[in-house]
N, C-alpha and C positions, 0 to 999 in steps of 0.2 A: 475609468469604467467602474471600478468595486468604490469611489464615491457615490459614482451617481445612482447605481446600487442600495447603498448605504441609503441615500436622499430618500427612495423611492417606497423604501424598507418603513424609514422612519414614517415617510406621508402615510404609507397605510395603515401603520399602526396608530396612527395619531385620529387618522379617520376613524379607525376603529373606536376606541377609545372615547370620543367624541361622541358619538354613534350610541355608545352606550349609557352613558351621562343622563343623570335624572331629568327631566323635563321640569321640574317642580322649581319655580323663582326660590333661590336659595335667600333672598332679602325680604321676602316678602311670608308675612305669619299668617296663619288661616282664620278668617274673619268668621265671626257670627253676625249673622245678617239680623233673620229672624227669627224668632221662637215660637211665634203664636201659630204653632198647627196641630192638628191630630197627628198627622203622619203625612211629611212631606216628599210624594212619590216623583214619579220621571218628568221631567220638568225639559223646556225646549226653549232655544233662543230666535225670533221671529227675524234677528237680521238688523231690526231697525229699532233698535233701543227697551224691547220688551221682550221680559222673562216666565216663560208661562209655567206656572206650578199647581199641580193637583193634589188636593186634598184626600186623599183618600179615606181617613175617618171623619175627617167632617165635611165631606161631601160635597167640598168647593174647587170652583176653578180662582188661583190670584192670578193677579199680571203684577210682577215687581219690576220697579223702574229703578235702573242704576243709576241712571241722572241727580233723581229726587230723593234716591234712595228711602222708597217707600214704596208699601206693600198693598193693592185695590184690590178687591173679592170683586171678579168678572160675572161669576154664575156664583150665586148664592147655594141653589140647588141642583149642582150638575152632576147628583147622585156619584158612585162608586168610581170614578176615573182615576185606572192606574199609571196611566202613562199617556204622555204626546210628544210630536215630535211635529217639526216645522219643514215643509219641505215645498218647494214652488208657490211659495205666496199661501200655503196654505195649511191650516193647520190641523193636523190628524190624533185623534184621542182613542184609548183603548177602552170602552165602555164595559169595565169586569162584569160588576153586578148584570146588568141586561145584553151579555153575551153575543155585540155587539162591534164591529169599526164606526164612526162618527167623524163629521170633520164640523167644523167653526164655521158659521155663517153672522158675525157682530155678535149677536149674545146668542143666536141660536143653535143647535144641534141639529146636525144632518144626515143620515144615513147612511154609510158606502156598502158595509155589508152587513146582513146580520146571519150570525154563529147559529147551526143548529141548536138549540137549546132544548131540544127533548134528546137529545144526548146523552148515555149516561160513562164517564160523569160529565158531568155539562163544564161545557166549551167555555172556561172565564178565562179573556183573552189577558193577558198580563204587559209585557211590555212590548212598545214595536219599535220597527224603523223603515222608511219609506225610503226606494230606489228611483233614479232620475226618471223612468217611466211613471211613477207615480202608483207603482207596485207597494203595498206595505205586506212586510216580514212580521209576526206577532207570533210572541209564544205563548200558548194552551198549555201551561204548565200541570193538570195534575190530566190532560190527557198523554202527557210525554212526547206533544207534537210540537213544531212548528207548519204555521199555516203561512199561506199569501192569498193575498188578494189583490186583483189587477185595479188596473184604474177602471175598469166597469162595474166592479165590485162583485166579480166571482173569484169568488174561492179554491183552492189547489192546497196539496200539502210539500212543502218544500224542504222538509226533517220529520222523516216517520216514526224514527224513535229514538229519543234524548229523554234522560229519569229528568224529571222534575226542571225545563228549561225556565231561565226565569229573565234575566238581561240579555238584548241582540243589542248588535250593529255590522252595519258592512263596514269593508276597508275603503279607502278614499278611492281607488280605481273601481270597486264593485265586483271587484274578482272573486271577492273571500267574505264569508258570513260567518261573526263570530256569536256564539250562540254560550251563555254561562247556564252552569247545570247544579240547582241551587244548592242541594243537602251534598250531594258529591263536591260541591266548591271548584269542581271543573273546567275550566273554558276550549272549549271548542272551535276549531275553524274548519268548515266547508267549500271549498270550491264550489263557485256560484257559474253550472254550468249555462244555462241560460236563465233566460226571468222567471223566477219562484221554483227553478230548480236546480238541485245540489250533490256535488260527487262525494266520492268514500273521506268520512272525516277525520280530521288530525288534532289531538289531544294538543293544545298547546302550551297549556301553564295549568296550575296545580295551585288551588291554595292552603298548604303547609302549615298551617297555625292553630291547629288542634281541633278539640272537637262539636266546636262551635258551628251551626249550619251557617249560611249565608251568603253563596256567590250570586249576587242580585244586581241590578241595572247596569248597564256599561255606556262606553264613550269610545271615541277617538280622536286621536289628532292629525294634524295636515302630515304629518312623520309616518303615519301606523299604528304609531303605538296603541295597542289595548289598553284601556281602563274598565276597571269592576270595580263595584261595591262588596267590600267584603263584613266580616263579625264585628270588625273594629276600623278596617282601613280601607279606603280607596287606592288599589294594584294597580300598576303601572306596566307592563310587559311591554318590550318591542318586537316588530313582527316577528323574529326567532322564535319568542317565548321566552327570553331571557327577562329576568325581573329587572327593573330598573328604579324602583322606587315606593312606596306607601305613604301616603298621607294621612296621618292617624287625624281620627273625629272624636270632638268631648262625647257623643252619643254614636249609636249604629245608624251607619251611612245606606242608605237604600238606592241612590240612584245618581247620576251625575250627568252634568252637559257645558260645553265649554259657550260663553257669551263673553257680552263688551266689544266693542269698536273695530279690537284689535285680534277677537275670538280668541283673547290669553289668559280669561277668567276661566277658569273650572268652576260651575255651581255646584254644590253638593245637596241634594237634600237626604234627610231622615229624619228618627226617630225625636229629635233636639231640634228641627228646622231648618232653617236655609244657613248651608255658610259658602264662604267664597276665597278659593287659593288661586292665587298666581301664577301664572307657569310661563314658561321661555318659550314653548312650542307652541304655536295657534291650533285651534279646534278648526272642525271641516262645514264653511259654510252651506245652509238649507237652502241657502236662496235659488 
């Protein structure tokens, strides 16, 4: 009996321990893809071999192909787009400047909502992420909301007040919305009590690295894990909130999305452009 005790002691601690292990491919070094951007914002994997990345100072939509490993300007002019995200066959863009949701029709722009824009301060929707109803979560960072939008494209507020919200994502069940809180470097998780609405929130990790602003875009993996772009590093937290890792960037990382085959690439973009780290854990597919 006090072996098998011992056995059942050591299993958990092992799981534990295990449990808490970096996700980050310890063999594998952080690639520089591409350089050539203004500012390389939230960027989304379609599932089927193409990486979408928005320009936000120069105004483009790329699609980068890991196969060919090269980079094509989709929309030459697709104005201020800070963020998309791939979810059902389809692809949803955060249209800052004209204070709008949009979704991808081949090269064109579509409508789903548009943001009161006599608003003051007006409604530049920042980053999103879209739920299996086809709900997107967007933060309205300098109105200190987060918004949703159904799949008919009305509007609701799902976070009434967060200082300056700037990266979402939900957790892989859609239980939990986690929402980073930029100049605070805060992350946040909500209880997602039904679609585009959310219970009392819980502080979940902190980013400690002085007085640098920047808790900006996030990710997940099939695990939980949080990921944020932070001053210098993409954080890694597991659902506890326990830290589990950082991936430092030669420049300031603004946003992240896992792609590849085997959804075990981490894309990073920012300030420097596109790079690419490896990780043990898969990303949560859009399809």
């Amino acid at each position: 009996m006090p072996v098998r005790i011992a056995l059942l002691t050591f299993s958990l601690l092992l799981g534990t321990a295990a449990f808490a292990q970096s996700p980050v491919d310890p063999g594998s070094p952080l690639e520089t893809l591409d350089t050539e951007f203004g500012l390389a914002d939230g960027p989304s994997w379609d599932g089927n071999g193409t990486l979408y990345i928005p320009d936000v100072k120069g105004e483009t939509l790329s699609v980068w192909s890991p196969k060919e490993r090269q980079r094509t300007v989709l929309l030459p002019s697709a104005g201020r787009i800070s963020a998309t995200f791939y979810r059902g066959g389809t692809l949803y863009l955060s249209d800052n400047a004209n204070a709008r949701i949009v979704t991808l029709d081949n090269t064109e722009l579509n409508l789903l909502c548009q943001l009161d824009d006599t608003a003051k301060p007006a409604p530049r929707p920042n980053d999103l992420v879209v739920d299996a109803a086809g709900g997107v979560y967007v933060t309205i960072t300098a109105q200190n909301r987060v918004a949703y939008i159904n799949a008919k494209g009305e509007e609701s507020t799902a976070v009434a007040a967060i200082a300056a919200p700037n990266g979402i994502i939900l957790s892989p069940d859609e239980k939990t919305l986690y929402v980073s809180a930029y100049a605070a470097k805060q992350i946040w998780a909500y209880p997602v009590t039904s679609a585009g609405k959310t219970g009392e929130a819980k502080l979940l990790a902190l980013m400690d690295d002085g007085p640098e602003k920047g808790a900006d875009g996030m990710s997940i993996d099939s695990a939980g894990n949080v990921y944020c772009a932070g001053a210098a590093d993409v954080w890694i937290w597991n659902p506890e909130g326990k830290l589990l890792a950082k991936i430092n960037c030669p420049t300031r990382p603004i946003n992240c999305t896992f792609g590849d085959n085997d959804l075990k690439s981490l894309y990073i973009t920012g300030f420097g452009g596109l790079y690419r780290q490896r990780m043990t854990v898969a990303g949560v597919s859009g399809e």
